[in-house]
N, C-alpha and C positions, 0 to 999 in steps of 0.2 A: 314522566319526563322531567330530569333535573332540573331546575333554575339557574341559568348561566348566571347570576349575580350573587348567590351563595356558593362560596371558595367550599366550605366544608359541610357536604349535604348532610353526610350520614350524621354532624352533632346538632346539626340544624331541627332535625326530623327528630333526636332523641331531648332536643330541648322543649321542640315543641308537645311533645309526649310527655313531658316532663311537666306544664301546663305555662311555662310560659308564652307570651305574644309571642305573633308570628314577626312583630320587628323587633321587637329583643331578641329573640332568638336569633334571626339575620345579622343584627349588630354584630352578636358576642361570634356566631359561627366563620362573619366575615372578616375578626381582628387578626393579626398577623402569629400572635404567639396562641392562637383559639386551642382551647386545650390542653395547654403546657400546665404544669402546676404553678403558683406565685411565688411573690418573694419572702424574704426570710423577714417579713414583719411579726414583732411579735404581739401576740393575743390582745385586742383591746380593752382587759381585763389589766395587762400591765402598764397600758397607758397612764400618763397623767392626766386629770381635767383638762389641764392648758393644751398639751396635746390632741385630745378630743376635741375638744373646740376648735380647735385649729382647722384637724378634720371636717369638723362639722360645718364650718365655715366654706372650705374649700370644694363642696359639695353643695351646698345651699340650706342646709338643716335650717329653719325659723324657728325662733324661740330657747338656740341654746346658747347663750346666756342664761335664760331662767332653769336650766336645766341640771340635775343634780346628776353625777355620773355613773349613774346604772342607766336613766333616763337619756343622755346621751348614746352611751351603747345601745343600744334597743333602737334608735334613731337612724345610726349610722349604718346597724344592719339590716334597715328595713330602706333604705334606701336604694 
């Protein structure tokens, strides 16, 4: 029996197969564009430091300031 409070079952069910939580997967399943591809950001490899921090910042990363920027990327994608 479906979940009436997941909009989009079927990425619900292949996220959670996927192994993520069963409330991340709700979250991303329940956003408005779930599924769509992103935007035209490019690769954090072509960021600046300043940039990444920035990010990292706007996210909550701890400790980057001390962070050297492969250490930042590895940070921001595990978040």
């Amino acid at each position: 029996m479906p979940d009436p409070r997941i909009k989009n079952e079927e990425q619900y069910e292949a996220l959670v197969k996927k192994g993520y939580s069963k409330e991340k997967s709700a979250r991303i399943a329940n956003t408005p564009d779930a599924g769509k591809k992103g935007g035209k950001a490019k690769p954090y490899e072509e960021w600046t430091k300043e940039e990444l921090q920035k990010q990292a910042a706007k996210v909550g990363v701890k400790g980057r300031s001390y962070m050297n920027k492969k250490s930042l990327i590895e940070s921001l994608r595990d978040n």
